[in-house]
C-alpha positions as CSV (number, residue, x, y, z in Angstrom):
1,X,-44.1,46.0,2.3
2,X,-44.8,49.6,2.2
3,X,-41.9,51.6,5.0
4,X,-44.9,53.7,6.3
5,X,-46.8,50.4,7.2
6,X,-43.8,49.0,8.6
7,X,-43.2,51.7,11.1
8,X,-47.0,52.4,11.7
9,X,-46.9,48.7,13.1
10,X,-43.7,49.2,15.0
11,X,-45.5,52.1,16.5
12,X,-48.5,50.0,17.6
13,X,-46.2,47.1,19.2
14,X,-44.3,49.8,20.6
15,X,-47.5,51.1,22.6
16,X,-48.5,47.5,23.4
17,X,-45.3,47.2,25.4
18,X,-45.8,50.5,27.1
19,X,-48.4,49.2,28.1
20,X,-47.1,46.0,29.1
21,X,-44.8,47.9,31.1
22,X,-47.3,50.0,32.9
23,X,-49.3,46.5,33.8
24,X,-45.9,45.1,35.2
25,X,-44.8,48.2,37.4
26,X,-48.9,48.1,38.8
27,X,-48.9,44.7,39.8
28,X,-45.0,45.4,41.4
29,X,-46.7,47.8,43.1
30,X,-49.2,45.8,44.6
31,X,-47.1,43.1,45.2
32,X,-44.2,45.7,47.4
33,X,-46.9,46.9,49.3
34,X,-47.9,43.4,50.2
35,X,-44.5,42.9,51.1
36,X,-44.5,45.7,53.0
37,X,-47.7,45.1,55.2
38,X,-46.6,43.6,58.3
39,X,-50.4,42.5,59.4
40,X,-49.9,40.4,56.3
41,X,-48.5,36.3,57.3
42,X,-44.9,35.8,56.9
43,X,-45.6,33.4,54.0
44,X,-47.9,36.1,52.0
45,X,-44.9,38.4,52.7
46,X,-42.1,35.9,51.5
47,X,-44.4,35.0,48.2
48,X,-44.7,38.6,47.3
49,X,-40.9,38.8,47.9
50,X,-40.6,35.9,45.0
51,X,-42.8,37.1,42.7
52,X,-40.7,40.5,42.8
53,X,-38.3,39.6,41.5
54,X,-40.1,37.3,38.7
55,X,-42.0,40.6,38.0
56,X,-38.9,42.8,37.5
57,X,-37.1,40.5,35.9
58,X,-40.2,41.2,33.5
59,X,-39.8,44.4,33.7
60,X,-36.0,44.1,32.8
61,X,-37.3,42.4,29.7
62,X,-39.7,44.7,28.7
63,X,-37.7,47.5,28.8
64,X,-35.0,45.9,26.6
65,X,-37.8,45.3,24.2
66,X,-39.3,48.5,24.4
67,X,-35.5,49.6,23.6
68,X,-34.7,47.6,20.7
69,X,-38.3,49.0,19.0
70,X,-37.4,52.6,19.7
71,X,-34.2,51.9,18.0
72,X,-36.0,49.8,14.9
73,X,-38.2,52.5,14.3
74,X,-35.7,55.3,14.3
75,X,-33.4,53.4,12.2
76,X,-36.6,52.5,9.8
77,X,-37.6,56.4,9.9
78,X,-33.9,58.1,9.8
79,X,-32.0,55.1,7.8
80,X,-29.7,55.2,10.1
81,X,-29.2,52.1,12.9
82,X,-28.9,54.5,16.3
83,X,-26.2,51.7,18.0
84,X,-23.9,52.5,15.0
85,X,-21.3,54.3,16.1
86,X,-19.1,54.2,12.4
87,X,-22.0,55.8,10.7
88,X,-22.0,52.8,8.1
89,X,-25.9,51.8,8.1
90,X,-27.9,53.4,5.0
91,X,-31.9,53.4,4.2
92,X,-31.0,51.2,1.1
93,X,-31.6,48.3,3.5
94,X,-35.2,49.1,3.6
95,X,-35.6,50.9,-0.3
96,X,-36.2,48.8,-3.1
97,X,-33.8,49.5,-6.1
98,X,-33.5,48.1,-9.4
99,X,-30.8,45.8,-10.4
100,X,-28.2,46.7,-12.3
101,X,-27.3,44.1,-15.4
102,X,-24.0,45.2,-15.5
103,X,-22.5,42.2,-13.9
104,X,-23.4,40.6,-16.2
105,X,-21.4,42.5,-19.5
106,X,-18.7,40.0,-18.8
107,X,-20.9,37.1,-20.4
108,X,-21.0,37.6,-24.1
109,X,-25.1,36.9,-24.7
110,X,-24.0,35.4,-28.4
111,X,-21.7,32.7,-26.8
112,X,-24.4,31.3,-24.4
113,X,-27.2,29.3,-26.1
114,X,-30.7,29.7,-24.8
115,X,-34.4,29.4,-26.2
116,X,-36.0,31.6,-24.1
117,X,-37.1,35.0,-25.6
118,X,-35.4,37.8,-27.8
119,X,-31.6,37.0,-27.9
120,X,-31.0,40.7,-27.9
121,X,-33.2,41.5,-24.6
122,X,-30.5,41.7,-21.9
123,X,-33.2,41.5,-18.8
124,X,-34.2,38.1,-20.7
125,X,-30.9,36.5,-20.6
126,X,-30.4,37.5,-17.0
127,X,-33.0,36.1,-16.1
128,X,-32.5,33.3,-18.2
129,X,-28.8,32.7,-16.4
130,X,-30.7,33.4,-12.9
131,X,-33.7,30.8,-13.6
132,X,-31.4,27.6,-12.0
133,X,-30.7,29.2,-8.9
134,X,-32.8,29.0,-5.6
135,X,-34.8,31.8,-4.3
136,X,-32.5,32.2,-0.9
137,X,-29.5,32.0,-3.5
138,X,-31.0,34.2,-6.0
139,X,-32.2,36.8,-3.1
140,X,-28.4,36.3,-1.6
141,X,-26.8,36.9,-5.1
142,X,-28.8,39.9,-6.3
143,X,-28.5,41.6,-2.7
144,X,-24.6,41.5,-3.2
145,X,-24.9,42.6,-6.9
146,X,-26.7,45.5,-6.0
147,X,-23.1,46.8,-3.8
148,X,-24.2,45.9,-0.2
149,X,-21.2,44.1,1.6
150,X,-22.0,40.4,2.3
151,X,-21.7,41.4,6.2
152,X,-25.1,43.6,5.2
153,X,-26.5,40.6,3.2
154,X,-25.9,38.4,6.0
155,X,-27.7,41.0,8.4
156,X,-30.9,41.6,5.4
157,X,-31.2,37.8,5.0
158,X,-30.9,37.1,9.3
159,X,-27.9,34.5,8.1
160,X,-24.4,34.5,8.8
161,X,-21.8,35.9,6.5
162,X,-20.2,32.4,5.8
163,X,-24.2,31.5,4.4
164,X,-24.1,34.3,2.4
165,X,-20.5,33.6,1.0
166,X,-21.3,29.6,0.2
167,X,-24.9,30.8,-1.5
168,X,-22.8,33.0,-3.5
169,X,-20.4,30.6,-4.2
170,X,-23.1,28.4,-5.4
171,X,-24.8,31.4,-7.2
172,X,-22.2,31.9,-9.3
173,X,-21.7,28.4,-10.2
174,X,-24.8,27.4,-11.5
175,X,-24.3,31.1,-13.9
176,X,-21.3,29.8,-14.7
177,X,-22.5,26.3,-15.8
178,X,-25.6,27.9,-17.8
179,X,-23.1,30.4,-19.3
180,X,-20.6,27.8,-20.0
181,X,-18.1,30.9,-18.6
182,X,-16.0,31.0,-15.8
183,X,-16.8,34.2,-13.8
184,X,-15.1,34.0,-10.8
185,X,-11.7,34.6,-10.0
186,X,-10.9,31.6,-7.1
């Protein structure tokens, strides 16, 4: 999806929650004025009372949402994730990049026997040796090939780092067993 398009809808939920919010603080308004009014009956003055607090706790919501969007936009505009504190967020989360084969030099293409394609074509035999694995293990693999830690995987995918680590482990397997090569070192 096109960053421009993503943050151009951000915007527009952004403005629905203002909105949202300038609804909620009307009707708490109303609703403290009612409160308020002592010609009004002890029971309209005690349900106003209740739905207060349902409405601010509303409002408490909204605002945390209205928050978090600020921040998502920023960090969609800027690259840069506005609760980090480290400075360790970078705009390749949201970039696309091209993979880099080189992971792959370790697995002499002459030693593995496939039918698919030119022997010689290296983007062939990758994905040749990728063509076993699942999408979620093939999106998990290639995310971690590119150089983003598996803690920024984890975050990417919206899994847990010990998800990324066994589709890894699993990744690498089945490249292993279609390479007839052990790769990995444990």
């Amino acid at each position: 999806m096109n960053m421009r398009l993503l943050v151009i809808q951000h915007e527009e939920g952004l403005k629905s929650l203002r909105k949202m919010l300038k609804d909620t603080e009307t009707i708490l308004s109303q609703l403290e004025d009612i409160r308020q009014d002592k010609k009004r009956t002890r029971a309209e003055r005690k349900d106003a009372a209740k739905r207060i607090l349902m409405y601010q706790a509303d409002k408490s919501t909204i605002n945390g949402m209205i928050s978090e969007m600020m921040d998502k936009i920023e960090h969609m505009r800027t690259g840069r994730n506005p609760n980090s504190y480290n400075g360790v967020e970078h705009r390749k989360s949201y970039e696309h990049k091209s993979f880099s084969p080189d992971y792959f030099d370790t697995i002499p293409m002459s030693e593995v026997s496939y039918d698919e394609g030119d022997r010689d074509s290296k983007e062939e035999f990758i994905d040749y040796l990728l063509s076993d694995l699942t999408e979620k293990e093939k999106d998990t693999f290639l995310l971690v090939k590119y150089g983003y830690t598996q803690e920024d995987a984890a975050e990417l995918l919206g899994v847990s780092k010990k998800t990324v680590w066994t589709r890894m482990k699993s990744a690498e397997k089945k490249i292993e067993i279609k390479a007839g090569i052990k790769l990995s070192t444990d």
